[in-house]
C-alpha positions as CSV (number, residue, x, y, z in Angstrom):
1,X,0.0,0.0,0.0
2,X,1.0,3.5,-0.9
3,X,1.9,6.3,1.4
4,X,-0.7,8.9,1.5
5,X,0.7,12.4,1.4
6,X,-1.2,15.8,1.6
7,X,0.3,19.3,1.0
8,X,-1.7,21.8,3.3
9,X,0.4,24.5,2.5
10,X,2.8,26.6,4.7
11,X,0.4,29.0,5.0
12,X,-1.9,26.8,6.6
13,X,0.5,25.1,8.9
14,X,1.7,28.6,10.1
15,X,-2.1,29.6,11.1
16,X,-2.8,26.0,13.0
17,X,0.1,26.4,15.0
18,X,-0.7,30.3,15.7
19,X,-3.8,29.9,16.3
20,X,-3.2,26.9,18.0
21,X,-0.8,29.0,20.4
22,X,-3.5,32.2,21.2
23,X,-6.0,29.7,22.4
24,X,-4.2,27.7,25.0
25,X,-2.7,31.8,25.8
26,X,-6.3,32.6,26.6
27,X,-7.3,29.4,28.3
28,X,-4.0,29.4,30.2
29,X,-4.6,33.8,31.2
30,X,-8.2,33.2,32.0
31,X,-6.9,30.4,34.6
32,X,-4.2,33.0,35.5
33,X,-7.2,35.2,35.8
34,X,-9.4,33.0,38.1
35,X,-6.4,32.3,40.8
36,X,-5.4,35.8,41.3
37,X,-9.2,36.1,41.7
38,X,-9.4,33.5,44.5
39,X,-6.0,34.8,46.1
40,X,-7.1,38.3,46.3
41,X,-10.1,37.2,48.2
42,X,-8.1,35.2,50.3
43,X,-5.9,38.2,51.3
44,X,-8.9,39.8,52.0
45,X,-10.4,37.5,54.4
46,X,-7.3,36.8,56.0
47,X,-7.4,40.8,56.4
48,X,-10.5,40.7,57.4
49,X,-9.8,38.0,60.2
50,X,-6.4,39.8,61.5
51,X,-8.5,43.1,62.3
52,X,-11.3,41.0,64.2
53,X,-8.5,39.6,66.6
54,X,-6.7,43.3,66.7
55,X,-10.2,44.6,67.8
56,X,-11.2,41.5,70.2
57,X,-7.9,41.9,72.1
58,X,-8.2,45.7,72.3
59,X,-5.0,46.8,70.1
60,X,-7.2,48.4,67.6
């Protein structure tokens, strides 16, 4: 049996491996995106949770 073979053309191959490369960019920034999220309210609730003890020890 023959090899099949089938030319796409370089122009082709160059926009599959671009476009290829912006959407796992944009899956990999919107995860990015969704942990800075979660830290940010973390370091607010650990904020949040240092005043209350300041306040219920009295070194407001």
């Amino acid at each position: 049996m023959g090899e099949l073979r089938i030319d796409i053309g370089s122009f082709l191959v160059t926009a599959d491996y671009l476009l290829d490369g912006l959407l796992v960019d944009y899956l990999v920034y919107s995860r990015i995106a969704e942990v800075l999220e979660r830290v940010d309210d973390a370091i607010s609730q650990i904020r949040w949770i240092l005043e209350e003890l300041r306040y219920r020890n009295g070194g407001y």
